[in-house]
ZASERO-456336 format. One record per residue (C-alpha): residue in one letter; x negated, z, y negated. Coordinates in Angstrom, 3 decimals. Each point is the difference from the previous one (the first is absolute). Layout:
+----+----------+----------+----------+
: aa :       c1 :       c3 :       c2 :
+----+----------+----------+----------+
:  A :        X :        Z :        Y :
...
+----+----------+----------+----------+
This chain:
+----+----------+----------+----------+
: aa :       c1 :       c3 :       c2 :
+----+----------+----------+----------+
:  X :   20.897 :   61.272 :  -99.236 :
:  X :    3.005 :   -0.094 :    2.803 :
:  X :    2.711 :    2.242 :   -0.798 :
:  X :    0.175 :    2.403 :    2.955 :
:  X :    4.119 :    0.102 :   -0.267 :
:  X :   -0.205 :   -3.662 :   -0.377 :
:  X :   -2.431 :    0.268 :    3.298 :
:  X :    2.894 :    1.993 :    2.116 :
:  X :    2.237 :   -2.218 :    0.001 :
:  X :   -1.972 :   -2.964 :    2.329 :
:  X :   -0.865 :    3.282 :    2.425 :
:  X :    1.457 :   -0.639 :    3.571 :
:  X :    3.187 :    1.469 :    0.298 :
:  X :   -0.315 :    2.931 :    2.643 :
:  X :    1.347 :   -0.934 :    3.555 :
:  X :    2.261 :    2.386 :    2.415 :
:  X :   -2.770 :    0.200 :    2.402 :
:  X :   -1.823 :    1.642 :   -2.062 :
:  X :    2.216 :    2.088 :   -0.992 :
:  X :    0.777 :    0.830 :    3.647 :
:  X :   -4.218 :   -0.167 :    0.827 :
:  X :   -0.045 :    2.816 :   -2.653 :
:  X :    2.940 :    2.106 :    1.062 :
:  X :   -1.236 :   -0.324 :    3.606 :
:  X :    3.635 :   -1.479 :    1.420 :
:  X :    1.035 :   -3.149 :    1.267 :
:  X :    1.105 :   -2.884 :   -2.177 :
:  X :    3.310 :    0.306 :    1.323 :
:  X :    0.315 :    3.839 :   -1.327 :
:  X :   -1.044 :   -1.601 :   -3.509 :
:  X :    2.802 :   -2.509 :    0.678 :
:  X :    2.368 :    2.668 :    0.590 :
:  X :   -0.574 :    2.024 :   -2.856 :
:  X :    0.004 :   -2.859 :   -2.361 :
:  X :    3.583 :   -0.810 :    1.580 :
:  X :    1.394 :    3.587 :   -0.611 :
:  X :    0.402 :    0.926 :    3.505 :
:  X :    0.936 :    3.590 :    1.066 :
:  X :   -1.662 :   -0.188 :    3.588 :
:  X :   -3.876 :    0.145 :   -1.348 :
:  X :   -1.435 :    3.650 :    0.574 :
:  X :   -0.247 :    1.680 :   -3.384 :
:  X :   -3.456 :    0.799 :   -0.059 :
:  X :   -0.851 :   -3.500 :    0.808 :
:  X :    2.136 :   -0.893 :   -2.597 :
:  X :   -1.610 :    1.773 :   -2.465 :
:  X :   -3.648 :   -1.280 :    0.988 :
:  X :    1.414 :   -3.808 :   -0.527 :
:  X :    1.708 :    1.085 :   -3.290 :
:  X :   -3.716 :    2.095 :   -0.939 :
:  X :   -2.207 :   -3.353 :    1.163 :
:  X :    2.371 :   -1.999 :   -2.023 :
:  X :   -0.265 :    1.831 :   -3.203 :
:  X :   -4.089 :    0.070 :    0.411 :
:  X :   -0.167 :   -3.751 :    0.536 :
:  X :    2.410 :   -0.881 :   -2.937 :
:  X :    1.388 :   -1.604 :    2.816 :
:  X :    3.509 :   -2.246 :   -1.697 :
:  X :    2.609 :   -1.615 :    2.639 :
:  X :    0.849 :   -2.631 :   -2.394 :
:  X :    2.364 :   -2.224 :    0.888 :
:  X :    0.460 :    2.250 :    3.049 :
:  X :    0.945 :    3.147 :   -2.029 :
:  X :    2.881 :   -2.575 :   -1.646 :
:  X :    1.569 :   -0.638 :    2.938 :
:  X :    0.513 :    3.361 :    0.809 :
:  X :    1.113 :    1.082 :   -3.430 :
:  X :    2.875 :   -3.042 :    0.953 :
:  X :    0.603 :    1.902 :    3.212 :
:  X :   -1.722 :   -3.348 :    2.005 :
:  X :   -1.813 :    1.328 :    2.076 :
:  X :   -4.022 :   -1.053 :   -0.059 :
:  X :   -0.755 :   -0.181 :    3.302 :
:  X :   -0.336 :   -3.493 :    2.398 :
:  X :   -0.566 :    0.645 :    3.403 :
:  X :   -2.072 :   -1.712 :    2.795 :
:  X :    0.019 :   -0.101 :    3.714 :
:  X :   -2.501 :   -2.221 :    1.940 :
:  X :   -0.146 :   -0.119 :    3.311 :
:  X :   -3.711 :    0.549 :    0.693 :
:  X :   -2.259 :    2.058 :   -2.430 :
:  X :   -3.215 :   -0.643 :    1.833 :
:  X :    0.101 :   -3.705 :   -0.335 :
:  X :   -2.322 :   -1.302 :   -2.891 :
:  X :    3.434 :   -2.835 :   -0.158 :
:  X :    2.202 :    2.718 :   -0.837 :
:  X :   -2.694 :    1.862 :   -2.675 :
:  X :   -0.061 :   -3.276 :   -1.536 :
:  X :    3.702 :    0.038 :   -0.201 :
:  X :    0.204 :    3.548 :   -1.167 :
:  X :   -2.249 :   -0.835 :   -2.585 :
:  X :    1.621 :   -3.016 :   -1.362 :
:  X :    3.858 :    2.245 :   -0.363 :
:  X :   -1.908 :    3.107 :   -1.238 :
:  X :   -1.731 :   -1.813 :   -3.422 :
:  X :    2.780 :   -1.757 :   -1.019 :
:  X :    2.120 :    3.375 :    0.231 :
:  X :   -2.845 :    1.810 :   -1.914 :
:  X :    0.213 :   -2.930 :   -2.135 :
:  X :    3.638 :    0.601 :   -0.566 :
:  X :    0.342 :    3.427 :   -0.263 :
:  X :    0.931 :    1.077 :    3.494 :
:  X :   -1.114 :    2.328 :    2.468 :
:  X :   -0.519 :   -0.701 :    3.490 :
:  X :    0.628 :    1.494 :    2.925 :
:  X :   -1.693 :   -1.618 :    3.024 :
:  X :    1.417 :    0.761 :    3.806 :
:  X :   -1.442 :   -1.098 :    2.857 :
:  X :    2.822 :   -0.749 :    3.261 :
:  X :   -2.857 :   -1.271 :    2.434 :
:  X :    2.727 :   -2.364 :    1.686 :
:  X :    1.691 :    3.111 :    0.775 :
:  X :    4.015 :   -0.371 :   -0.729 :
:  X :    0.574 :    3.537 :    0.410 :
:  X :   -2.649 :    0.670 :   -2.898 :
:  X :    1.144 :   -3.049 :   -1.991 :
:  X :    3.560 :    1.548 :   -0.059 :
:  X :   -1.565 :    3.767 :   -0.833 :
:  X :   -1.621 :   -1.391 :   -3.344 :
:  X :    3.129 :   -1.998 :   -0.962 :
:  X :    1.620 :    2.786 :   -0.345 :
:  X :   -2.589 :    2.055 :   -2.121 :
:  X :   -0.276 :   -2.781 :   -2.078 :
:  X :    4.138 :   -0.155 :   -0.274 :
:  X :   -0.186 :    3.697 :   -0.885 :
:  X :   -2.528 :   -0.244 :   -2.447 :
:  X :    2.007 :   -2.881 :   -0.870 :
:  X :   -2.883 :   -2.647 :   -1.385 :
:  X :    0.811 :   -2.814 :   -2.542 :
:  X :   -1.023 :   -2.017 :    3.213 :
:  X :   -1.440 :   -1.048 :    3.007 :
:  X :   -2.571 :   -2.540 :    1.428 :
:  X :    0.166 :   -0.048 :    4.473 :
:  X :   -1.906 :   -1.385 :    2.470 :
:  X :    2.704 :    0.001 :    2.644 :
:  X :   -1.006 :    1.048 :    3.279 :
:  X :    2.760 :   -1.869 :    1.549 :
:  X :    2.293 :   -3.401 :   -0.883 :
:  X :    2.993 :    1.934 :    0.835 :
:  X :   -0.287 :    2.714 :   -2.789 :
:  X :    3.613 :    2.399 :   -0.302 :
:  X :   -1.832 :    2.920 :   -1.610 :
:  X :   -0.448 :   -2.017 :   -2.885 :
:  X :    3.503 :    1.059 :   -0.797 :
:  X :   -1.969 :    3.255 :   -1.093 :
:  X :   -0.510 :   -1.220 :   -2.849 :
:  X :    2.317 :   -2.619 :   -0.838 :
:  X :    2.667 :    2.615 :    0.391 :
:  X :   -1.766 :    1.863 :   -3.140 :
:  X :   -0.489 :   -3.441 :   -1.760 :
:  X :   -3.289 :    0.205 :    0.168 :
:  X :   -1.249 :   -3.748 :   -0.410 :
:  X :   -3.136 :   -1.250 :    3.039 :
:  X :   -1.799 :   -2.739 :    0.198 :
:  X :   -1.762 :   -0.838 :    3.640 :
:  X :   -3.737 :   -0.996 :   -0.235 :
:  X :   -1.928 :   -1.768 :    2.931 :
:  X :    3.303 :   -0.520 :    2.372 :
:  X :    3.806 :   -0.329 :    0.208 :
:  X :    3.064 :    1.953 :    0.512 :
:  X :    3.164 :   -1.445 :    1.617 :
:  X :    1.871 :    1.019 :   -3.573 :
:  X :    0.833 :   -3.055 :   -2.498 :
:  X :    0.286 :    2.477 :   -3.185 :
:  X :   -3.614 :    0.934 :    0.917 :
:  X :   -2.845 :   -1.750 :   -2.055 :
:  X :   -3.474 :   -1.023 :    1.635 :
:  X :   -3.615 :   -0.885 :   -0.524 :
:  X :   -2.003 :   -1.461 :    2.551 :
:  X :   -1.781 :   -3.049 :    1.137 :
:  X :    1.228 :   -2.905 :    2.337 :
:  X :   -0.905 :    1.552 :    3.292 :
:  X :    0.496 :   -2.998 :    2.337 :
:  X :   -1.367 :   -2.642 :   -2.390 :
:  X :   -3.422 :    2.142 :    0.514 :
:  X :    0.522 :    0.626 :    3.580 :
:  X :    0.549 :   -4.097 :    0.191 :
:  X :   -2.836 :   -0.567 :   -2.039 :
:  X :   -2.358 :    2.138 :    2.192 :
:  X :    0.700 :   -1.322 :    2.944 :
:  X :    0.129 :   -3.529 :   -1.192 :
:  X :   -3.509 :    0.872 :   -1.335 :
:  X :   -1.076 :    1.265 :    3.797 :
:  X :    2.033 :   -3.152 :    1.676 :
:  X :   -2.089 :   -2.008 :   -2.480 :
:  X :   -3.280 :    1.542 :    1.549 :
:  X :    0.889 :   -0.919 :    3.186 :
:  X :    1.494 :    2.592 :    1.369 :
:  X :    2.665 :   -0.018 :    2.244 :
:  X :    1.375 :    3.218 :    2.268 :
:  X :    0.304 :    2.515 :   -3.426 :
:  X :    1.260 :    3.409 :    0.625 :
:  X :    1.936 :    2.184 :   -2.823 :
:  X :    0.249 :    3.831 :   -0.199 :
:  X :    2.094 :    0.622 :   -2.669 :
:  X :    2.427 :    3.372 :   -1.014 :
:  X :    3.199 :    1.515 :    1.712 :
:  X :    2.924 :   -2.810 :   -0.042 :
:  X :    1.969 :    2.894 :   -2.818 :
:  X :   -2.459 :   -1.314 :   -2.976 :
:  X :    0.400 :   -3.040 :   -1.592 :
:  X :   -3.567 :   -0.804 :   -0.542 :
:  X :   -0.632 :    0.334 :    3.676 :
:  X :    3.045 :   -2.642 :    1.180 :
:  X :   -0.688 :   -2.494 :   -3.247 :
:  X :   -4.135 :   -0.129 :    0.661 :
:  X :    1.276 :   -0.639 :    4.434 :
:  X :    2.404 :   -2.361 :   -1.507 :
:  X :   -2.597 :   -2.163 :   -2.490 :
:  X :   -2.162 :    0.135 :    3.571 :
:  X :    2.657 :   -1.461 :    1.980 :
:  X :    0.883 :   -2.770 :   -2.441 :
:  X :   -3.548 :   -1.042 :   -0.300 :
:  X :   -0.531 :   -0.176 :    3.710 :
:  X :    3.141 :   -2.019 :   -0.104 :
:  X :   -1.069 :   -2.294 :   -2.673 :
:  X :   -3.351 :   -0.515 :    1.997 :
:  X :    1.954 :   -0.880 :    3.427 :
:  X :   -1.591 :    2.874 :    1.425 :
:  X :    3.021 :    1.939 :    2.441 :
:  X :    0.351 :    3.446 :   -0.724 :
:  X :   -0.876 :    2.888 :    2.254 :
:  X :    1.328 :    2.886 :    0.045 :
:  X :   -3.008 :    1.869 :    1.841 :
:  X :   -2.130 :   -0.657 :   -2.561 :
:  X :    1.901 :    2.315 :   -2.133 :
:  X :    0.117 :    3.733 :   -0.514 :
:  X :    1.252 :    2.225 :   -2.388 :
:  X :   -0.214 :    3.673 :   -0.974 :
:  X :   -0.949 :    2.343 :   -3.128 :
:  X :   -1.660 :   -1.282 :   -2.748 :
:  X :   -3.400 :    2.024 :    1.393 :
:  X :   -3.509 :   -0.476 :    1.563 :
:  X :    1.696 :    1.456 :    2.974 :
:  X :    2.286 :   -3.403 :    0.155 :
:  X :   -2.994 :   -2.450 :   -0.452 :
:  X :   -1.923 :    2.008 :    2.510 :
:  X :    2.841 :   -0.197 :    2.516 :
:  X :    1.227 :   -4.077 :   -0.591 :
:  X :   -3.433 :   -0.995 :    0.414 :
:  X :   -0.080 :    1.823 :    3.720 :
:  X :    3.309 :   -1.768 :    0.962 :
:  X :   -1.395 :   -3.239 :   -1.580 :
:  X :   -3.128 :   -0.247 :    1.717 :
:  X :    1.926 :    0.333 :    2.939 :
:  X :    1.973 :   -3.158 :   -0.396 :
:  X :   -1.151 :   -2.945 :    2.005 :
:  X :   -1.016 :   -2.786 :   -1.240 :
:  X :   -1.817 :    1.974 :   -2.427 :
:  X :    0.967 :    0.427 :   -3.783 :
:  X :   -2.093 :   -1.605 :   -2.518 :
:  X :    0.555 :    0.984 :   -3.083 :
:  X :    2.562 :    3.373 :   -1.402 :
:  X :    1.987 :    0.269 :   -2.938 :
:  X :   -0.240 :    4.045 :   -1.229 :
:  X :    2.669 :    0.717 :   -2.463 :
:  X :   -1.136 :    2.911 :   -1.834 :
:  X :   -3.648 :    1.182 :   -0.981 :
:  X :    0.529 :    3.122 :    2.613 :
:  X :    0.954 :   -1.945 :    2.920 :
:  X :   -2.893 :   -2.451 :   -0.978 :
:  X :   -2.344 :    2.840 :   -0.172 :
:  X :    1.176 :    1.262 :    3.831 :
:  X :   -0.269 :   -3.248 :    1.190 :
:  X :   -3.571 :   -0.170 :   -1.164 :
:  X :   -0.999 :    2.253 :    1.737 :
:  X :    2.240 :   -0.179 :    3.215 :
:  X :   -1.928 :   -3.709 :   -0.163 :
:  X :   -3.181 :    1.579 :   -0.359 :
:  X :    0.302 :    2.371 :    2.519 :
:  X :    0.573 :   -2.546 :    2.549 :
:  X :   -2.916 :   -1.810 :   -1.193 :
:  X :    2.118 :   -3.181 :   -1.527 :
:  X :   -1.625 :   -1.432 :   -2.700 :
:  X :    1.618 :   -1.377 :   -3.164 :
:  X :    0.643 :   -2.716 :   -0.418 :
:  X :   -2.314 :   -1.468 :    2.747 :
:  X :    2.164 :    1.556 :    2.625 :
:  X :    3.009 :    1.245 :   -1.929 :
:  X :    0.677 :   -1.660 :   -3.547 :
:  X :    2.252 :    2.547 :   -2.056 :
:  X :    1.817 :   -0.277 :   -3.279 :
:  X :    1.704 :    3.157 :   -1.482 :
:  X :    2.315 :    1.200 :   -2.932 :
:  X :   -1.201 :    2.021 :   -3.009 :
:  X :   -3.987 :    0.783 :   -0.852 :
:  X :   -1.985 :    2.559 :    2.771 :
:  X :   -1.540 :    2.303 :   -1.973 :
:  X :   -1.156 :    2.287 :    3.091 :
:  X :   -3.544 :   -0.974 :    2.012 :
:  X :    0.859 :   -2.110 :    2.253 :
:  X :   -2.165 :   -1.213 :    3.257 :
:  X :   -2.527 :   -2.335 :   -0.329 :
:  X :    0.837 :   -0.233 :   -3.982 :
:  X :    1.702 :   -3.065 :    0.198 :
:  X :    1.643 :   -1.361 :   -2.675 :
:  X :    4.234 :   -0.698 :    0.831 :
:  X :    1.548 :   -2.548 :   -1.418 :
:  X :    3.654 :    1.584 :   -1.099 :
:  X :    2.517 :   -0.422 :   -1.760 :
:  X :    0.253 :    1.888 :   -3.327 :
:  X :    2.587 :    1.164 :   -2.131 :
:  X :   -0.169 :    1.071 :   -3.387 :
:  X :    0.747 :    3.985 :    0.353 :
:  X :   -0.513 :    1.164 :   -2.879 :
:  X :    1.760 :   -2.949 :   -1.957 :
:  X :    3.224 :    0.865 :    2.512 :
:  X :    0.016 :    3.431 :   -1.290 :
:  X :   -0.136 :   -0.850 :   -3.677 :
:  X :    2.456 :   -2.903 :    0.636 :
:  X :    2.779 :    2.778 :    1.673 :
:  X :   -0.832 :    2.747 :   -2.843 :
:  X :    0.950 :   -2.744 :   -2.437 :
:  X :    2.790 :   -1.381 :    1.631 :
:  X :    1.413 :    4.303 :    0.688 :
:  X :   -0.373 :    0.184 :   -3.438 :
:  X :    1.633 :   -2.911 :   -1.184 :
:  X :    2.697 :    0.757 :    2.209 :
:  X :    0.083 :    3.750 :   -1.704 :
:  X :    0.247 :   -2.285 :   -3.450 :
:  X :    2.753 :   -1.991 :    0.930 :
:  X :    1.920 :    1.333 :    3.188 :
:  X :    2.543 :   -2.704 :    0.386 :
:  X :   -2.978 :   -2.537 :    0.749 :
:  X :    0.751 :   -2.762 :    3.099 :
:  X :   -2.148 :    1.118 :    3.512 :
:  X :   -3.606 :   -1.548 :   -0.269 :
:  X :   -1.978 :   -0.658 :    2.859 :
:  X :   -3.788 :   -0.860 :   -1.642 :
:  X :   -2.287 :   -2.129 :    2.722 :
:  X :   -4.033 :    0.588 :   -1.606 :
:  X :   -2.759 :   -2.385 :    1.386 :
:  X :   -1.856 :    0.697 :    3.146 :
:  X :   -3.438 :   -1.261 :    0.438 :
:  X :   -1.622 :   -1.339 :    3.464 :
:  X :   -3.562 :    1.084 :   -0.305 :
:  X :   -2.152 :   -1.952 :    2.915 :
:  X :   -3.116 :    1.539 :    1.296 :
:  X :   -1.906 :    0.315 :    2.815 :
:  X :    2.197 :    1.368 :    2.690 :
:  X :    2.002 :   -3.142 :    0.362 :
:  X :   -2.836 :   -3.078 :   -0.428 :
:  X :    0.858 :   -2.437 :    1.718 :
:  X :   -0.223 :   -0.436 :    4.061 :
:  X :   -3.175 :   -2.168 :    0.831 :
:  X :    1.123 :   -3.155 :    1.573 :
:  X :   -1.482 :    0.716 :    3.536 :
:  X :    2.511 :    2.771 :    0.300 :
:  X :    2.927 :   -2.768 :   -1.046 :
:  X :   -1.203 :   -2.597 :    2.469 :
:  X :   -0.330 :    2.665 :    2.505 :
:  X :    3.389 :    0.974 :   -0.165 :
:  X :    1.427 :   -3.234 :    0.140 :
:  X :   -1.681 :   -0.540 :    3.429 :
+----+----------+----------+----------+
């Protein structure tokens, strides 16, 4: 016979979205109640405080923190909500906080600096133990929001211009090197880029790896077979006009995010260019959107979701120990070959040598 008290104790511990599913409020309202904030509408208040006494619901480690007057909220802005890159990411910072005790409170800037700078300052007046950023720019000042309340961050997926600033990421031209060497391997030749506006890191690092591989190949840089703009469909939809207006004709395209790549698709398919028989492509991050013709990309892939758990651990270590040196932690990209970028058949080679 099990002893039902005994029993209990392996139950799964009750989660703050189900607190907040019950209550019928946002998991940020939950957050904010939790955290003893004064700016949560009573009555909402006292549906969060009702679903948590129904559920047996226990903060833990969370509750501790506030009873220490830390507070027990992390918060996270990302750049782009609707990318499945970014979900991954969200995912990866959200269960170690749950893991740790800590709420999270998720804010989404869509590249917007104006918007970026708005939530800085909510989360600097609900003044979180912390912060994880995707910057929308190199050249960050409103960070200063807040460092000027102490509040310790930790950029994921890019840079800021700040030394004190820690990062996780991968090693953006070493993949952008590697996927053009991959296409120069295949034979191709006149390779286009569209990468992101020249104010993000990722977007200058992935043109620079491109560059240096060209380089490395003897092949002379051009500027025309460049072009640059938002990390959106709109942008791959837009570089692929202006590159199939080039002459002589590009071969191959480097896309440097999964939106781009997905524009570009279908800017390609909509001018009847097949891939790779016409147009090889290779692109960064998975495409998780229908795409024409199904075919299957070869990208480059970084490990989301391990990026989020690595800056989660690294904010909280730094919460642990706040005199730690600046760490900038590189994780392991992964060139994944398929068939948008097989290799050109010889007949097109000799012809071009002709």
């Amino acid at each position: 016979m099990v002893d039902s008290t005994q029993h209990s104790q392996f139950k799964k511990p009750v989660t703050i979205r189900e607190v907040a599913q019950l209550a019928q409020v946002s998991m940020a309202t939950v957050s904010r109640v939790l955290n003893g904030s004064t700016t949560v509408d009573p009555q909402l208040a006292e549906r969060v405080h009702s679903a948590m006494q129904m559920l047996n619901y226990e903060p833990n480690r969370a509750a501790r923190a506030l009873a220490g007057s830390r507070s027990a909220l992390l918060g996270l802005l990302v750049s782009d909500i609707q990318n499945p890159y970014f979900m991954d990411l969200m995912r990866g910072v959200e269960e170690v906080s749950q893991e740790n005790g800590y709420l999270l409170v998720i804010c989404n800037t869509t590249e917007d600096p104006q918007r970026e700078a708005q939530y800085m300052k909510i989360l600097a007046a609900e003044s979180v133990a912390g912060a994880i950023i995707v910057p929308s720019r190199e050249r960050l000042d409103t960070l200063a929001i807040l460092q000027g309340r102490n509040i310790p961050i930790v950029t994921v997926d890019r840079r800021v211009r700040d030394s004190s600033v820690d990062a996780v990421l991968v090693n953006n031209a070493l993949a952008a090197k590697e996927a053009i060497a991959h296409l120069i391997g295949n034979g191709y030749r006149r390779i286009g880029i569209i990468t992101g506006p020249g104010s993000v890191t990722t977007a200058n690092e992935r043109l620079l790896g491109y560059r240096q591989a060209l380089q490395e190949a003897g092949i002379a840089y051009d500027d025309s077979l460049k072009y640059r703009g938002p990390f959106r469909e709109e942008t791959g939809e837009r570089g692929i006009q202006r590159l199939l207006q080039v002459n002589p004709p590009i071969e191959a395209v480097l896309t440097a995010n999964n939106r781009i790549t997905v524009g570009a698709l279908r800017a390609l398919h909509a001018s009847q260019k097949r891939v790779p028989a016409d147009i090889a492509v290779v692109g960064f991050d998975e495409v998780r959107w229908a795409i024409p013709d199904l075919i299957s990309i070869t990208t480059v892939t970084q490990p989301a979701y391990e990026m989020g758990r690595t800056a989660a651990l690294r904010l909280l270590q730094i919460l642990q120990q706040p005199n730690l040196s600046r760490q900038e932690i590189v994780l392991q990209h992964q060139l994944l070959v398929r068939a948008s970028s097989q290799a050109r058949p010889v007949h097109d080679m000799l012809t071009d040598l002709t």
